[in-house]
C-alpha positions as CSV (number, residue, x, y, z in Angstrom):
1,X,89.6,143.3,89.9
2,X,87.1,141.5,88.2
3,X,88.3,138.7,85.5
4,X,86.0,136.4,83.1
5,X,87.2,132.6,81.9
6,X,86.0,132.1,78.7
7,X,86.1,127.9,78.0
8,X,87.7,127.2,74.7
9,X,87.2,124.0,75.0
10,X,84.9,121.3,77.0
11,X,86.0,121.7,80.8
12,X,85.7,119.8,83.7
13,X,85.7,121.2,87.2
14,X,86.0,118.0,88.9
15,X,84.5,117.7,92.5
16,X,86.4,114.0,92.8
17,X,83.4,112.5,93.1
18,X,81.7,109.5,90.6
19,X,78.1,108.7,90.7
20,X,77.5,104.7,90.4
21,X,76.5,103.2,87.0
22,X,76.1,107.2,85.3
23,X,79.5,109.1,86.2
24,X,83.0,108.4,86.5
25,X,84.2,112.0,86.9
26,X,81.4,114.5,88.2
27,X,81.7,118.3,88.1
28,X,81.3,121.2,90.7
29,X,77.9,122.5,90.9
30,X,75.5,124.7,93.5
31,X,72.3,124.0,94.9
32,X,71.0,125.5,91.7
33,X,72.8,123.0,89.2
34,X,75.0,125.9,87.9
35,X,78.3,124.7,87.4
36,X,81.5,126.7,89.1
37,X,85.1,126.5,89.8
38,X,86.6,127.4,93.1
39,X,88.9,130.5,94.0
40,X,91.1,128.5,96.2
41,X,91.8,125.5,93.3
42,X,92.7,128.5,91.3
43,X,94.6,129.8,93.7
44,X,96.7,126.8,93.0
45,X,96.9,127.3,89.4
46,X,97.6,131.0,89.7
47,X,100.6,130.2,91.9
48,X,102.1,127.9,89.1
49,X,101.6,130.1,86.7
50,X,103.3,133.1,89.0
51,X,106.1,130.9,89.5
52,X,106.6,130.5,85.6
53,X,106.6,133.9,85.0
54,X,108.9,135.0,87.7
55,X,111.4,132.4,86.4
56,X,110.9,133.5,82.8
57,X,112.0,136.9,84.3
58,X,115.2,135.6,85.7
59,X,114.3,136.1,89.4
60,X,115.9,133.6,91.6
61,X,114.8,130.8,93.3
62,X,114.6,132.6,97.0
63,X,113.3,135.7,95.5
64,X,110.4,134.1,93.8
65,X,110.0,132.1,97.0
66,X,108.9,135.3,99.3
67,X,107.4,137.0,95.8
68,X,105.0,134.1,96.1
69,X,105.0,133.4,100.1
70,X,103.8,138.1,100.3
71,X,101.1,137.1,97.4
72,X,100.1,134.1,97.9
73,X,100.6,132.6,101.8
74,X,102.4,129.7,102.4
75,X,100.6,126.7,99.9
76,X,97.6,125.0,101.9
77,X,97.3,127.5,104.2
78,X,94.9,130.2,103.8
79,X,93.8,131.0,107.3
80,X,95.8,134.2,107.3
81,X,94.9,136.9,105.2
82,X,96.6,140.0,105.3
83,X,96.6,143.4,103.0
84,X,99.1,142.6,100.3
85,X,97.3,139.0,100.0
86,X,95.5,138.5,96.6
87,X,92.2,136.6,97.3
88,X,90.1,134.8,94.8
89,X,86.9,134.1,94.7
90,X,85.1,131.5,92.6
91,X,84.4,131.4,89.5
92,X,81.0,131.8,88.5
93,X,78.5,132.2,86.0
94,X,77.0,135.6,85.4
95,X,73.7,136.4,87.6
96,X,72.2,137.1,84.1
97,X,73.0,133.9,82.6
98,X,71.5,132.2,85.5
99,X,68.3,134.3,85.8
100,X,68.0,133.5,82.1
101,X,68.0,129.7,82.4
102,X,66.0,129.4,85.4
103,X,63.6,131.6,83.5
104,X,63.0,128.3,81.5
105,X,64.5,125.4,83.7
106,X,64.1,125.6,87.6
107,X,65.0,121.8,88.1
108,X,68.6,121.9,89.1
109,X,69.2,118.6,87.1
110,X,68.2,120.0,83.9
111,X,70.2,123.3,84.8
112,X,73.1,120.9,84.7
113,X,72.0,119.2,82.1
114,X,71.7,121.8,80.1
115,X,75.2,123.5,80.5
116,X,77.0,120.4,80.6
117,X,77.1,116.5,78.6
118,X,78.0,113.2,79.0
119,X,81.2,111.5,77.4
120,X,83.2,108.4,77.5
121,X,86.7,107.7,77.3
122,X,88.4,104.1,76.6
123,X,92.2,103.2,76.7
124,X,93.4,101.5,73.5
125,X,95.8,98.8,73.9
126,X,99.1,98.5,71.8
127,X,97.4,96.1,69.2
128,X,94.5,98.8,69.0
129,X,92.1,97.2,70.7
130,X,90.2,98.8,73.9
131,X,91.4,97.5,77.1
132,X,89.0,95.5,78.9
133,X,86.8,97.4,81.8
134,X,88.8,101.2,80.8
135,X,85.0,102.5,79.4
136,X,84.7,105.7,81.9
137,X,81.8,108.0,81.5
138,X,83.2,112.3,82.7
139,X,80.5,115.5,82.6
140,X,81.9,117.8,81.2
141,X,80.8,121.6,80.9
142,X,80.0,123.0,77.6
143,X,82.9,125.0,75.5
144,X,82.0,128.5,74.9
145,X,80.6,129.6,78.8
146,X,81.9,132.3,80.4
147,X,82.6,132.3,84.4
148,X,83.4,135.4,86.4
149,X,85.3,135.8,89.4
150,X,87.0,138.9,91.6
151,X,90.4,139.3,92.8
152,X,90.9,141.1,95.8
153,X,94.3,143.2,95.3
154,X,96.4,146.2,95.8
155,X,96.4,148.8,92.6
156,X,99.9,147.9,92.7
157,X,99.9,144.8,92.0
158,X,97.5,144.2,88.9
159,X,100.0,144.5,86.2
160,X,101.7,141.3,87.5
161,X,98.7,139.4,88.1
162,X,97.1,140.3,84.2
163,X,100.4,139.0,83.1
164,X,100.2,135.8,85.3
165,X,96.1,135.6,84.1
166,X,97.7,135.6,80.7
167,X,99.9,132.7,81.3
168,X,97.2,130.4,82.0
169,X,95.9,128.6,79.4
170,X,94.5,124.9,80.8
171,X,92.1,124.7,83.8
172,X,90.3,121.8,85.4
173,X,90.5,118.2,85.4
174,X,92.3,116.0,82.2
175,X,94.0,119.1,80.9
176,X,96.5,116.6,80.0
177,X,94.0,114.9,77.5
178,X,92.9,118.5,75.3
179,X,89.9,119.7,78.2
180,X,90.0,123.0,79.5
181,X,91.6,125.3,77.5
182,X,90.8,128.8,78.7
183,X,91.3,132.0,78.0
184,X,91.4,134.2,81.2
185,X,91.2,138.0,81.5
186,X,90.5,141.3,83.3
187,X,86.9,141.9,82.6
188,X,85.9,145.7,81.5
189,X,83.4,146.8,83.8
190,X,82.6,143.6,85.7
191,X,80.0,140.9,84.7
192,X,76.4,141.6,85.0
């Protein structure tokens, strides 16, 4: 099953990394300077989001336990893969897009610069003032890109993962602060 992640909002895909005297908070990127999420950190949220759901349906707490445990594997441990496991793999941009933009930019610094900006954050004190040495720089990737990624699944189970797809609304790092809202869903005929 193919699915697309359409960024409502500016995103960051953090790789927990900070680049001295330019970037508190850094994004993922390839080789290329594309920027991309990974399957297994959305494995993550996808498992969240599962639980939810089955909860929402009234399952109990030991059913939704092996629900998750057949679907998922046990959290942190991916090393065994078996049929009814659903894989993900990461989220990408489409090879079109980045055909297109290497067509004009084959530096993978401008590639990145070019899909992403630069912006600062400060903590206010009580009294309204900035607190002294909170000034932190985070990339972030622009609103309005589209990334594609594939599920590996049985037919059987793609009704509950579209719903669980559906439930997910935030992605990435400082969702908590209004960055990465998303909006996540099967993709008709795969991306290009």
């Amino acid at each position: 099953m193919k699915i697309k992640m359409t960024l409502l909002s500016d995103t960051i895909f953090g790789n927990g990394e900070s680049i001295p005297g330019g970037e508190d908070i850094s994004v993922l990127y390839d080789e290329n300077g594309f920027p991309f999420f990974k399957g297994g950190t959305f494995k993550g949220i996808f498992r969240e989001e599962l639980s939810r759901l089955l909860k929402w349906e009234g399952k109990e707490e030991a059913e939704i336990n092996r629900i998750i445990k057949k679907l998922l594997g046990v959290s942190d441990n991916d090393e065994e893969s078996t049929e009814e496991r659903i894989q993900f793999s990461d989220f990408q941009l489409s090879g079109y897009v980045k055909e297109q933009v290497q067509r004009e930019i084959n530096n993978p610094v401008q590639i990145l610069d070019s899909l992403t900006h630069l912006r600062t954050f400060t903590q206010i004190e009580e009294n309204g003032i900035v607190k002294e040495g909170s000034l932190r720089t985070g990339r972030c990737i622009n609103k309005g890109l589209v990334f594609y990624s594939e599920i590996q699944c049985k037919e059987d189970q793609s009704d509950l993962i579209c719903n669980t797809l559906a439930q997910i609304k935030w992605i990435g790092t400082m969702r908590n602060r209004g960055f990465g809202k998303v909006l996540i869903e099967p993709e008709e005929g795969g991306a290009k």
